[in-house]
SEPA-860542 format. One record per residue (C-alpha): x, y, z; residue in one letter; chain; residue number from 1. Coordinates in steps of 0.1 Angstrom, whole numbers. Each point is the difference from the previous one (the first is absolute). Layout:
- px, py, pz, aa, ch, i
- X, Y, Z, A, A, NUM
...
END
This chain:
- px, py, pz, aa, ch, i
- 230, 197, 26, X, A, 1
- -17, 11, -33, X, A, 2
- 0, -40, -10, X, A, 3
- -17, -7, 31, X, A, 4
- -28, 30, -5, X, A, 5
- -5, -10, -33, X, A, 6
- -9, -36, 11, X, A, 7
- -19, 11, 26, X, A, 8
- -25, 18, -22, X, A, 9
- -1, -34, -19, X, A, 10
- -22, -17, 25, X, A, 11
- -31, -12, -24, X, A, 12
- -35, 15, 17, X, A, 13
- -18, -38, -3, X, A, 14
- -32, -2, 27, X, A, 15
- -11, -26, 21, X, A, 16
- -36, -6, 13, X, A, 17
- -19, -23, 27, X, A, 18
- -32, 3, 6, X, A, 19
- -21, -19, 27, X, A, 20
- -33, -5, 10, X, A, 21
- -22, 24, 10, X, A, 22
- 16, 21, -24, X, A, 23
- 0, -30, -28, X, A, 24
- -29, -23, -11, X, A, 25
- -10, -32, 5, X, A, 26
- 22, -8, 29, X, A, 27
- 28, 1, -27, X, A, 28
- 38, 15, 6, X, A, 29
- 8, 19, -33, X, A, 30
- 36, 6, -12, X, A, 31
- 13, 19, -23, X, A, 32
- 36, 10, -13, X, A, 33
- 14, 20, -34, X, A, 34
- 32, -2, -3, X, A, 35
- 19, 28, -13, X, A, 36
- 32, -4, -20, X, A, 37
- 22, 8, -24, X, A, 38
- -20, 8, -32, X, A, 39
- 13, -27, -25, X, A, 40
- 5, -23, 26, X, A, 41
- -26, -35, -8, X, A, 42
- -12, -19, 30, X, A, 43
- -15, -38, -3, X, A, 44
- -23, -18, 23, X, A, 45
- 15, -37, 6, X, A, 46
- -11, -28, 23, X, A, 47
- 17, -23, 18, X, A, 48
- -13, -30, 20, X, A, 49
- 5, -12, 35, X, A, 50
- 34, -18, 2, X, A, 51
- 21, -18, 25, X, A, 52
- 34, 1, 2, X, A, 53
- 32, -23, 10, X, A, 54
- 14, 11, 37, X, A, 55
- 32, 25, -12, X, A, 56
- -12, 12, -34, X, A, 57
- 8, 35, -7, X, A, 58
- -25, 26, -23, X, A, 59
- 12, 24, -26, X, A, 60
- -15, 34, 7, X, A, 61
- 4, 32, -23, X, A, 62
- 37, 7, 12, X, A, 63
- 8, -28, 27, X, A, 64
- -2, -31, 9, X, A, 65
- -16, -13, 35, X, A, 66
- -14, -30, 16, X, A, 67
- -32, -21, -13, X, A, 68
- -31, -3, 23, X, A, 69
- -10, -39, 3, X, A, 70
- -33, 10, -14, X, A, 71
- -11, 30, -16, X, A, 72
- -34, 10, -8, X, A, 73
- -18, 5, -40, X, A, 74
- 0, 37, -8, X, A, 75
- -12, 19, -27, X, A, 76
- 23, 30, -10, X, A, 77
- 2, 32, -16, X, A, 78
- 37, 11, -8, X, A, 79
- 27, 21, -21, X, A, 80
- 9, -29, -21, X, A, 81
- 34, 2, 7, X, A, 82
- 2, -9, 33, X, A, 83
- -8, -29, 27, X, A, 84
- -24, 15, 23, X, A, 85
- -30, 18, -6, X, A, 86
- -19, 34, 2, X, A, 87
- -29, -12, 14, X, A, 88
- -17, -33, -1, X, A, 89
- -19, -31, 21, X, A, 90
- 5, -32, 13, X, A, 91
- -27, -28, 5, X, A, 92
- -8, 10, 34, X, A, 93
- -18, 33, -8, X, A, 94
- 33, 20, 10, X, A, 95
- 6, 30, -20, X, A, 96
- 33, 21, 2, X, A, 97
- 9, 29, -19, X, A, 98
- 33, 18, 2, X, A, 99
- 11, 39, -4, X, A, 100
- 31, 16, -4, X, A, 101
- 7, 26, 27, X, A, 102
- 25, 27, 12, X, A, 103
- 14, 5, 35, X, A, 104
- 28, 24, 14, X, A, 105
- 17, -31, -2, X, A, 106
- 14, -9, -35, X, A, 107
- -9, -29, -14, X, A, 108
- 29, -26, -9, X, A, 109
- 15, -8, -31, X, A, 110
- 14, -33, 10, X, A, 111
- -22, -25, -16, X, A, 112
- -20, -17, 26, X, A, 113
- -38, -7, -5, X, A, 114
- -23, 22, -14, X, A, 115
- -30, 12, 14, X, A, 116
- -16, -18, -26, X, A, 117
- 18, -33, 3, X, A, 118
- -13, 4, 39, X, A, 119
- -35, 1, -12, X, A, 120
- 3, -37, -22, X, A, 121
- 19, -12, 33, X, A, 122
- -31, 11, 27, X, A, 123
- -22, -13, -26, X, A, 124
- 14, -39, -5, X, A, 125
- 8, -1, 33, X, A, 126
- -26, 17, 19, X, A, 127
- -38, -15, 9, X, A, 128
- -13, 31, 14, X, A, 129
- 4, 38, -6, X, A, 130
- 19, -1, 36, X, A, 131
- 19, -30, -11, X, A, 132
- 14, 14, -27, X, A, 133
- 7, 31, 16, X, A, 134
- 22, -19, 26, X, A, 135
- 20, -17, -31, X, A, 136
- 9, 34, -20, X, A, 137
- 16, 16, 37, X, A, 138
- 17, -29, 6, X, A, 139
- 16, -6, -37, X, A, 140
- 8, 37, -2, X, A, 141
- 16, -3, 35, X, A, 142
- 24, -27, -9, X, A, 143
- 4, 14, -40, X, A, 144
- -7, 36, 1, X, A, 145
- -14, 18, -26, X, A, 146
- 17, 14, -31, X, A, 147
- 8, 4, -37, X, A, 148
- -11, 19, -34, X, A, 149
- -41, 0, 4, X, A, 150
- -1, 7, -41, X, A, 151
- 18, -18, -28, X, A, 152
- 24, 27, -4, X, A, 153
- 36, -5, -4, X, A, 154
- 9, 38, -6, X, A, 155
- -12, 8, 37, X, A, 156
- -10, -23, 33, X, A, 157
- -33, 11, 11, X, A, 158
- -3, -11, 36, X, A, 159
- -27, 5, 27, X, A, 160
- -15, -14, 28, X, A, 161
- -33, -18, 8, X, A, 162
- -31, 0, 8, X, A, 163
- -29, -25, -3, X, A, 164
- -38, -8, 5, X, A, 165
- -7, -34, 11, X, A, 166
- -39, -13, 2, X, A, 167
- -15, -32, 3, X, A, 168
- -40, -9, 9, X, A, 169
- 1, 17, 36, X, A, 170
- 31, 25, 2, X, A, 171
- 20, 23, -21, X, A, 172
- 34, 12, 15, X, A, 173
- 18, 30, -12, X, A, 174
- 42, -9, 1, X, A, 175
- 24, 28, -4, X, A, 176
- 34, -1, 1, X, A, 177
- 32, 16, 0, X, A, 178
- 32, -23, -3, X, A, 179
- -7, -28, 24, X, A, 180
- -20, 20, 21, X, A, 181
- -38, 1, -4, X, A, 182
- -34, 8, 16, X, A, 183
- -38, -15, -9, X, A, 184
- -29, 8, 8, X, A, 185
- -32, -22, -3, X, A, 186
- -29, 9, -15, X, A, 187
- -37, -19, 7, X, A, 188
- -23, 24, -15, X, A, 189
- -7, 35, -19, X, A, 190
- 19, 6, -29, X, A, 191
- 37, 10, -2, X, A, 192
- 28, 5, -33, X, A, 193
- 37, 5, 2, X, A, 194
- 22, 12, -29, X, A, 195
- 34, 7, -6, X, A, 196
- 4, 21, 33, X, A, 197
- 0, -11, 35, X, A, 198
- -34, -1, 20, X, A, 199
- 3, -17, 33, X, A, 200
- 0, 29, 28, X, A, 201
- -5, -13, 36, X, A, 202
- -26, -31, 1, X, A, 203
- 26, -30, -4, X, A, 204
- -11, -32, 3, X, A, 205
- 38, -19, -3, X, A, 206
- 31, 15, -2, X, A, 207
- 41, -11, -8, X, A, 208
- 10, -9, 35, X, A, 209
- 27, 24, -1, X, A, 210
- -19, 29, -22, X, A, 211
- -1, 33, 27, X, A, 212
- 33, -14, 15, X, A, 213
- 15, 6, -35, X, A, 214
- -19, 29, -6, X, A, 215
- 9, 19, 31, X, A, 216
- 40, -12, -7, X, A, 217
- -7, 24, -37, X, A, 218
- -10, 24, 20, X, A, 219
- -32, 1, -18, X, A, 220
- -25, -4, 33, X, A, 221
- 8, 11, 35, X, A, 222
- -20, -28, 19, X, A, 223
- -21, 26, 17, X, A, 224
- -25, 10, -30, X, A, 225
- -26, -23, -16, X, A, 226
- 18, -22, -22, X, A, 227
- -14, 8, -36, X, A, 228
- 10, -24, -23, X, A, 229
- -4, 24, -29, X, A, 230
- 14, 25, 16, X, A, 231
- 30, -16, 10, X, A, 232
- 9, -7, -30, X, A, 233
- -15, 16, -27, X, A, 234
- 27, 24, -20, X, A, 235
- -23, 31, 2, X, A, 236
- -35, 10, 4, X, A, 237
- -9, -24, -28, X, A, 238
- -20, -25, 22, X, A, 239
- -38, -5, 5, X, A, 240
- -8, 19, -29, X, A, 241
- -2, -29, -21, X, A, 242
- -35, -19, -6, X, A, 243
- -22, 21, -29, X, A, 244
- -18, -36, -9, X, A, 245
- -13, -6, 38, X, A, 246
- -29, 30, -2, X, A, 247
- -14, -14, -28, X, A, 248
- -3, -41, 19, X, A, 249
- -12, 20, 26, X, A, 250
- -25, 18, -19, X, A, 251
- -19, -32, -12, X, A, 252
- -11, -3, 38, X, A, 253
- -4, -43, 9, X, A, 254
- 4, -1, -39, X, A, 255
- 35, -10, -10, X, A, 256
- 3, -26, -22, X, A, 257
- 23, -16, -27, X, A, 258
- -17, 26, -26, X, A, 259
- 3, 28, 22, X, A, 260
- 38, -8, 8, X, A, 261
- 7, 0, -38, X, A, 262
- -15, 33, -5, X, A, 263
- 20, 12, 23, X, A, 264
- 33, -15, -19, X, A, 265
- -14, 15, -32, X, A, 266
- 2, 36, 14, X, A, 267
- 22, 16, -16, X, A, 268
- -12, 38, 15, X, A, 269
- 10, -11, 34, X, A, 270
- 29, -12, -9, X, A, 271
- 0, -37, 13, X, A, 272
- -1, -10, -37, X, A, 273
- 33, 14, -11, X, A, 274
- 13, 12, -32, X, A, 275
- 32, 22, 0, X, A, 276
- 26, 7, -18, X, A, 277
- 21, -26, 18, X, A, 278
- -23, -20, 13, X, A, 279
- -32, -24, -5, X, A, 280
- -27, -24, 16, X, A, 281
- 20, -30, -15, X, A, 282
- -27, -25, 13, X, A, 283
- -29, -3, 23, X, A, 284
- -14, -24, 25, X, A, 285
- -31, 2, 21, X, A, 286
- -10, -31, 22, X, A, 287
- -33, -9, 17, X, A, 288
- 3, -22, 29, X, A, 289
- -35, -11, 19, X, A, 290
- 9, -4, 39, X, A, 291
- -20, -32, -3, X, A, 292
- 24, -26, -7, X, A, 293
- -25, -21, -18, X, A, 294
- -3, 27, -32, X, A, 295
- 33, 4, -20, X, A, 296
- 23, 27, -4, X, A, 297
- 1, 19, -35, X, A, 298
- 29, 16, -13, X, A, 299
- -4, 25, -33, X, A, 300
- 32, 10, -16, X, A, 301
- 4, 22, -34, X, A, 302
- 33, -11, -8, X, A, 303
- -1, 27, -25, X, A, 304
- 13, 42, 7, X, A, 305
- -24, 24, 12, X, A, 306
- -33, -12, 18, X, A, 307
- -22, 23, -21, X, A, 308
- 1, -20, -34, X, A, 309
- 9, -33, 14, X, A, 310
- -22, -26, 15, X, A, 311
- -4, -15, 32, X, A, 312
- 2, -40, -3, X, A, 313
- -4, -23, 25, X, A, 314
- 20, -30, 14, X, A, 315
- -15, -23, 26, X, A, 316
- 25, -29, 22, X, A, 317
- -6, -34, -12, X, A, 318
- 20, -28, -4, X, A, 319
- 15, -7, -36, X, A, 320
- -11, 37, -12, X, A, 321
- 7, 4, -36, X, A, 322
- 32, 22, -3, X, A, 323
- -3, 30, -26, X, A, 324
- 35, 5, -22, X, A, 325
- -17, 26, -17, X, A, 326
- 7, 25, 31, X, A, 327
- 31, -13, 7, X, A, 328
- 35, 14, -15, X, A, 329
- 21, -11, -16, X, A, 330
- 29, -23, 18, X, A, 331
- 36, 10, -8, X, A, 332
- 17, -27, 29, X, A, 333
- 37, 7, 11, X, A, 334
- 5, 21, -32, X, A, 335
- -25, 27, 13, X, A, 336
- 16, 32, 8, X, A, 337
- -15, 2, 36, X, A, 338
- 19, -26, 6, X, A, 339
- 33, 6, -10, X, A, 340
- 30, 18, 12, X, A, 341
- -2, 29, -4, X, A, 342
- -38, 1, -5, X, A, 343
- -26, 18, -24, X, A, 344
- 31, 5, -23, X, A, 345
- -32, -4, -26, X, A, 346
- -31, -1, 3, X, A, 347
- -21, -32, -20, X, A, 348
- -35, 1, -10, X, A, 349
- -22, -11, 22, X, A, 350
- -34, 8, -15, X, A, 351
- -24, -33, 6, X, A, 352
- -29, -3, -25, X, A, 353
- -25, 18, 22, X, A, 354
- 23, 30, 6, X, A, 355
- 3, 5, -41, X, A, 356
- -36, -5, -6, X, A, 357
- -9, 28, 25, X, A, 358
- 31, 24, -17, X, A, 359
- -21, -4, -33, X, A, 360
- -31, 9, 19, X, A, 361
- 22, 30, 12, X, A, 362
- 5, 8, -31, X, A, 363
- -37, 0, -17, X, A, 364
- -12, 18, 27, X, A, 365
- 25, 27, -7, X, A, 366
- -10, -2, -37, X, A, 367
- -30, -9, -6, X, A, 368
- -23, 13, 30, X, A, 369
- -35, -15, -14, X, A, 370
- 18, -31, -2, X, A, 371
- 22, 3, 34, X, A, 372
- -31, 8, 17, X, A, 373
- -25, -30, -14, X, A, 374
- 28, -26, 7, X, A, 375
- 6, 15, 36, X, A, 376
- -40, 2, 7, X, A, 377
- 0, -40, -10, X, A, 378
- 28, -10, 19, X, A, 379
- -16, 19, 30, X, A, 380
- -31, -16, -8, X, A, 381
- 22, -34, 1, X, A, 382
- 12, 10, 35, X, A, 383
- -32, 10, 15, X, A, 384
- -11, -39, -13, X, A, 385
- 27, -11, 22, X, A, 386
- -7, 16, 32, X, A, 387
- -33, -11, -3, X, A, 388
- 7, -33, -4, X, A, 389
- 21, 1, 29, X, A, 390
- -23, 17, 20, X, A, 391
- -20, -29, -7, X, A, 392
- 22, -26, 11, X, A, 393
- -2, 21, 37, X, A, 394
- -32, -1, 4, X, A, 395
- -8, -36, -5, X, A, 396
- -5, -23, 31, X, A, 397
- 16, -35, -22, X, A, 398
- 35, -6, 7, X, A, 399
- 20, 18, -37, X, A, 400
- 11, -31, -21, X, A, 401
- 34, 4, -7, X, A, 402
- -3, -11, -38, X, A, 403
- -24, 30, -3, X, A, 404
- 29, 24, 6, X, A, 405
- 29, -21, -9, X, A, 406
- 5, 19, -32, X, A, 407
- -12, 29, 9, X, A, 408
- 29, 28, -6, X, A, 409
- 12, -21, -29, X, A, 410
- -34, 8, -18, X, A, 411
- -2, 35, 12, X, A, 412
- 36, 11, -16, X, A, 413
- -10, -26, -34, X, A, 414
- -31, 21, -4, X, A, 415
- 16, 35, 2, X, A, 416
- 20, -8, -21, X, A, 417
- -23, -15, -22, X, A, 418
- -21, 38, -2, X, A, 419
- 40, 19, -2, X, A, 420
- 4, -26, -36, X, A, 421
END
């Protein structure tokens, strides 16, 4: 039992945000993620473009192998570096997904199946919409389950289960699951968060087909009561309590946007920018998506630890966008240890060039504060540039010329690092 307590502590607190009009501006949805982690662990932000695939082709996910889509979508990803899916990310449709690790009274498996995380790449290349994409992570996790070490660990399998935020242009939809068994609920407007505990009570919006059948067989629901998702099956009392970030979005009235929903990943006070003992904001994400088609989606990722002295840069869908090695890890093939049997028996380097730059950063601004502080104020002042420049691009009436942006994240990451050298 103690095993299991100890990894139930484990869950990492990462926060979620949507916000939608009225509460946003502009007529924009505005997304947000931090992802919390395992302190040394380095995530990269990779791209990969729309593919099709021959009828019977199988893909490689963190653990197992399943079958190939005919087509899947281009997404834009932030992930540990040592796996195949993804903490959060975007495809070319304006679909954002973002994933977090959960506990329910019912234990999560230790069998590899697909992570949580490898069922956010999956919704993301194969879905078109937030609903979409919501349909393909319940039906893969229905035929694969869910299952195996969350961390690259080989002394001890973490395990948990999931739950996710899914938002496109006109919908968000809150999945959470247990097992196979899940509930959503869909959100239109307002603002809403989830973290690493269960949130959905009694508005559900779809369900497992079989979800208060099986619940009622536990035990766990007599059929006569309001069924409480939550509730049902939460461990304790440790539901609802969750969302410290979602006063402050709330506070800037018909005000959120992509600057308001990185201060609130910055905050360190409240807690949604965490730095623990075992744990850290590994990488951030916010994403600004217009719900009129004609104005493109913007995605800002850090791609660096901890929001609060990293910088927001941002990627916009084209075709033939510049790829950027300098946020990507290093590739180890077959010979990586995530991949062998049995795995994480070491544990490589992963740093990419970004991720070192910023640990020297780290460093001066432990050192040498007058320093620290003058290099963080111009990278901030770098930032700001950015967001205006993007707020420009949405307020235009011309259609955006795709040559404009085709370099865009490329040149964001080569001039960081340019002011880190």
């Amino acid at each position: 039992m103690l095993s299991f307590f100890s990894r139930m502590a484990a869950a990492p607190p990462s926060y979620c945000f949507v916000a939608f009009p009225p509460c946003s501006k502009d007529g924009l949805v505005v997304f947000g993620k931090n992802s919390a982690r395992p302190r040394d662990e380095v995530q990269e932000v990779v791209y990969f473009a729309a593919a099709e695939h021959d009828p019977g082709s199988k893909v490689e996910c963190t653990y197992i192998e399943i079958e190939q889509a005919p087509k899947t979508h281009a997404v834009v990803l932030s992930r540990p570096s040592w796996l195949w899916g993804a903490e959060m990310g975007a495809n070319e449709h304006g679909v954002c997904v973002a994933n977090e690790a959960v506990v329910t009274r019912e234990p999560a498996s230790e069998s590899e199946a697909l992570l949580g995380m490898d069922l956010v790449r999956l919704g993301l290349e194969r879905g078109a919409t937030a609903k979409e994409a919501l349909d393909v992570i319940v039906a893969l996790l229905e035929e694969h389950g869910q299952g195996g070490n969350y961390y690259e660990d080989g002394s001890s399998c973490h395990t948990f289960q999931s739950a996710f935020l899914i938002v496109d242009r006109n919908e968000a939809w809150i999945l959470e699951t247990s097992g196979k068994y899940w509930a959503a609920e869909k959100i239109t407007e307002g603002v809403k968060c989830i973290c690493n505990q269960l949130s959905l009570t009694t508005k559900i919006d779809a369900e497992h087909p079989e979800l208060r059948n099986y619940v009622k067989s536990q035990g766990w629901w007599n059929g006569d009561s309001d069924f409480n998702f939550s509730e049902v099956f939460s461990l304790a009392d440790d539901h609802l309590a969750c969302c410290s970030g979602r006063e402050s979005l709330e506070k800037q009235g018909g005000d959120v946007s992509a600057q308001a929903m990185i201060d609130v990943l910055r905050d360190k006070d409240s807690g949604v920018c965490v730095d623990s003992e075992s744990f850290l904001t590994t990488a951030s994400i916010v994403s600004v998506l217009p719900q009129d088609p004609s104005f493109p989606c913007i995605h800002y990722f850090t791609g660096t630890p901890d929001p609060s002295r990293s910088i927001f840069k941002p990627f916009i869908f084209v075709d033939d966008v510049k790829l950027v090695p300098k946020v990507q890890s290093p590739s180890f093939g077959n010979d990586d240890p995530a991949k062998k049997i049995p795995r994480f028996q070491e544990k490589p380097d992963r740093r990419h060039e970004l991720y070192k730059a910023h640990e020297w950063a780290r460093s001066l601004l432990e050192n040498d504060q007058d320093k620290g502080q003058k290099l963080m104020r111009i990278m901030f002042d770098l930032e700001k540039q950015g967001l205006e420049a993007m707020e420009d691009i949405l307020s235009r009436t011309e259609i955006l010329d795709p040559a404009e942006v085709v370099d865009l994240f490329y040149d964001c990451v080569d001039t960081e690092l340019k002011f880190f050298k």
